[in-house]
N, C-alpha and C positions, 0 to 999 in steps of 0.2 A: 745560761742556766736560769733557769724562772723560779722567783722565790714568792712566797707570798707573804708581804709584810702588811699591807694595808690592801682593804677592799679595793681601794681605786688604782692596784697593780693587777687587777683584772678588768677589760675593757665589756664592756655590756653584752657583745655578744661572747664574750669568754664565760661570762657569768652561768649566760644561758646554756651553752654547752654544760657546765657543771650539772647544772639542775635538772638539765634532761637526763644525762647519763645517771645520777641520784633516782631519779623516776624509775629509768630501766633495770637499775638496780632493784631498787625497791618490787617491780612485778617479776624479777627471776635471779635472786639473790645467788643461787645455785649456778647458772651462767659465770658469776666473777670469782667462785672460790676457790681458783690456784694460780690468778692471773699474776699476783707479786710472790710467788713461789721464790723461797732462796732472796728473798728482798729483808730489809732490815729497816724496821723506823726506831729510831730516839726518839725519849721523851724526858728532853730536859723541863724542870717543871721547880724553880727557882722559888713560889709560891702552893700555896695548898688550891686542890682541884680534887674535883671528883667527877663530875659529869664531861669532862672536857677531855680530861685523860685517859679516864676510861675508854671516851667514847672514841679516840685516837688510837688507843690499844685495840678495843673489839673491832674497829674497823680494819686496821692492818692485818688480824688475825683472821677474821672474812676474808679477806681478799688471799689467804695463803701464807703470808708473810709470818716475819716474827717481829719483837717487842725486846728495846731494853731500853736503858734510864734510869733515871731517879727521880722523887719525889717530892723534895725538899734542898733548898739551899742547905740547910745541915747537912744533907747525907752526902753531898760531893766535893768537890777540891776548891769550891767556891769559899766553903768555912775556914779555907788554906789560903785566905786571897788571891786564889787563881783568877786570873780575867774571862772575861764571853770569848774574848778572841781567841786566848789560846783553849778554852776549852773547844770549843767548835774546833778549833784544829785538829784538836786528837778525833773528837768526835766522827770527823769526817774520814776517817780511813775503818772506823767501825761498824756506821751504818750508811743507810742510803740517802734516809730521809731523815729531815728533825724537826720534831715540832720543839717549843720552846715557850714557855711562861717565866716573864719575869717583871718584880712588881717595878723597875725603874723602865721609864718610858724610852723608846728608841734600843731599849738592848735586843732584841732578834732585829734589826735592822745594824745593830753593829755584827753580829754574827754574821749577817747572811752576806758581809764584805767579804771576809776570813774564811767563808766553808766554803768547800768542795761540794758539798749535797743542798740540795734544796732545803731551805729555812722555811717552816711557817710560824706565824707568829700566832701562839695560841693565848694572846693577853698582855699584853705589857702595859703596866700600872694602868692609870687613868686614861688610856688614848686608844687604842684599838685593840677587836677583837674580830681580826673578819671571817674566822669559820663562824663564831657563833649568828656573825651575820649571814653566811649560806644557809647557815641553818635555819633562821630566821625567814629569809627567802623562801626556802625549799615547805616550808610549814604554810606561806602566805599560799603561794601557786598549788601546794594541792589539796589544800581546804577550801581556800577561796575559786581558786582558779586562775589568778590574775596578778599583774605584778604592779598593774597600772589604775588611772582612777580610785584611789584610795583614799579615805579620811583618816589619818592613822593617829592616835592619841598616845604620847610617851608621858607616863608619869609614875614619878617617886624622884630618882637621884637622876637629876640631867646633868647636873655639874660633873658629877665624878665617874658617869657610867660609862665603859667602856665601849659598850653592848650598845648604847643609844648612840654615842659617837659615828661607830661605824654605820650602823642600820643607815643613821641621816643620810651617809655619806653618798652610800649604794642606791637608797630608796630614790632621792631626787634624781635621777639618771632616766627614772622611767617615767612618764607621761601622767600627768592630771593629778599628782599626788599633791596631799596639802595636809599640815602635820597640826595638832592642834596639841601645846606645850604644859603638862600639869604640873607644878612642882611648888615647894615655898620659896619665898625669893633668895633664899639661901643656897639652892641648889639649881636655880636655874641654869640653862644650856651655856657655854662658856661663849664670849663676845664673837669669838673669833669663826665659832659652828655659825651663829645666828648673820653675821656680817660674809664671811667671805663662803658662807656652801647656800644658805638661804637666800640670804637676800641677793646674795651674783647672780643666783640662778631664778631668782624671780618666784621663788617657791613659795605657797600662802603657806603661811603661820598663823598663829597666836598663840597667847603666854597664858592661862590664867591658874588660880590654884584652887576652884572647888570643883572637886571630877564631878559630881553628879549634875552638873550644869551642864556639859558637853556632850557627856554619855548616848544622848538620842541622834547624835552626829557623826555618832564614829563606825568604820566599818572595822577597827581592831585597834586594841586598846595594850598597849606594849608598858605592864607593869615591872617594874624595878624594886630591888629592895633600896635601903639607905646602907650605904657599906660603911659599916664602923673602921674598917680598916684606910680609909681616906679621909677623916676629921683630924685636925690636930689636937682636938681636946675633947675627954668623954662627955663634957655638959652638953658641947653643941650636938651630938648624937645621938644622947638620951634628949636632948628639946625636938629634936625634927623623927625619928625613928617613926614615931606613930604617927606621923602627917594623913599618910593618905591609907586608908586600908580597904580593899577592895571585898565589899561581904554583899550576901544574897539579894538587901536592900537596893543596894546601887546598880545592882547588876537588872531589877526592875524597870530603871528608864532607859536597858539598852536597845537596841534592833534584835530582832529574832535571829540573825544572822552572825551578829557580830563575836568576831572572836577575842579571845583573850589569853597571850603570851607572853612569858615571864624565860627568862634565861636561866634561871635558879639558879643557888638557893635562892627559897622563900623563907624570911619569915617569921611574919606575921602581916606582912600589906597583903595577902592574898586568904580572905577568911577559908579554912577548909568544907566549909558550907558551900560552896560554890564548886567543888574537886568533881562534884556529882550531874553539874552542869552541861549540856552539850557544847556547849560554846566556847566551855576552859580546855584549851587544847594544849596547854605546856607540859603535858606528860609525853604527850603524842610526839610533840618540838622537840624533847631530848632524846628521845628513840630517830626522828629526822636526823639529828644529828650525825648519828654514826653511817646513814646512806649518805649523807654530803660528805663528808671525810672519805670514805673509799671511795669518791669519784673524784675529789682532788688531789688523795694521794696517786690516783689513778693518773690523773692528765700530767699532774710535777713528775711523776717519773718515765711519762710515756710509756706507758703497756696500756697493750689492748687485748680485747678478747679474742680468743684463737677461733 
């Protein structure tokens, strides 16, 4: 059974199959909507979400299926000390599929031991996020057009971003990429991203922390907020929160071209003076979202179109 706990438990041309079929999605939505007929997704969701759940909901419901779960460690037997494992157990005689948010790192990788159905990991703490990274993908190839030869800029929270973790993970896999690092040195990318996925792989980098220096270099600029819920103390949150804020100025020394994607929430590193911009595309990236989800719910369960 194939689960999806991390970007790199799909192989490159796995990836690609996703993002085509998200394509064909995308030009004949009406084609996919009864193909998970009598299907059932969970959505355990351990922490708060909106765009991610949602967008795992409306994708199942696209495709035919139905929806249950919860929304909150509160609202299930987790507030009972129930474990991931024995919940996935029950879970798995309920539904088909489960998606899963939780904020300690490694727990849908403990589930996806213990379940019967396919696990994806829609977040766990600080470490990975790989649909938002499809989704991420799926936004690059069809704005851009291309997965490869990129200058890509990640800045705000590299230390703690889930979202940046994965992207790295995926994005080095493809040809001529080279990432340029924005962040304060407080939140820089953790040793272990920079030593053993960069530098193995021979990847250009650099670290620096004033974006308007860069900005004429980048072919997409991958903004982050500062997530208060990963500081151990409110000072250091309130000192770094407003580091980098992305407003109509900055956006002056970019390429005509160049794009600009956020995972959201935003908010306040992405000024709303820029929302009006051709180039800010992260509205577009969360509506991407819900066509990559119905092609990965699509492949983890194997159904096809009739």
């Amino acid at each position: 059974m194939k689960h999806l706990i991390s970007p790199l438990d799909l192989s490159v041309s796995e990836l690609d199959e996703i993002l085509d079929l998200a394509e064909s999605i995308i030009q004949d939505p009406k084609k996919y909507a009864n193909v998970c007929h009598h299907k059932k997704l969970a959505t355990l969701f351990y922490e708060p979400s909106t765009r991610t759940r949602l967008s795992f909901e409306a994708a199942m419901l696209n495709l035919g299926g139905s929806v249950l779960g919860f929304s909150s460690a509160d609202s299930s037997s987790a507030a009972k000390g129930e474990s991931v494992a024995d919940t996935i157990r029950v879970i798995s005689g309920y539904a088909d599929i489960c998606a899963m948010r939780h904020p300690k790192e490694g727990a849908p990788l403990v589930a996806s031991k213990y379940s019967s159905i396919p696990v994806i990991n829609a977040g766990d703490g600080g470490h990975n996020h790989p649909t938002q990274t499809l989704t991420d993908l799926l936004t690059m190839k069809q704005l851009k057009g291309r997965l490869n030869n990129l200058t890509v800029g990640l800045c705000g929270d590299l230390k703690f971003g889930r979202t940046v973790h994965s992207l790295i993970n995926a994005l080095v896999r493809y040809e001529n990429i080279s990432f340029v690092l924005i962040s304060p040195e407080e939140l820089r990318i953790p040793t272990y991203l920079r030593e053993e996925v960069l530098e193995a792989n021979n990847i250009s980098y650099k670290e620096v922390n004033v974006l308007e220096e860069v900005m004429p270099e980048l072919d997409l600029l991958y903004m982050t907020r500062v997530q208060k819920e990963r500081f151990f103390n409110e000072e250091d949150y309130i000192r770094l929160k407003d580091s980098f804020i992305l407003d109509r100025k900055k956006m002056e020394y970019a390429k005509p071209d160049m794009l600009v994607l956020h995972p959201l929430p935003r908010v306040n590193e992405i000024s709303t003076d820029i929302d009006d911009d051709p180039r800010a595309v992260y509205f577009k990236q969360a509506q991407f979202g819900v066509y990559v989800r119905m092609a990965l719910i699509m492949k983890l369960l194997e159904v096809e179109v009739c």
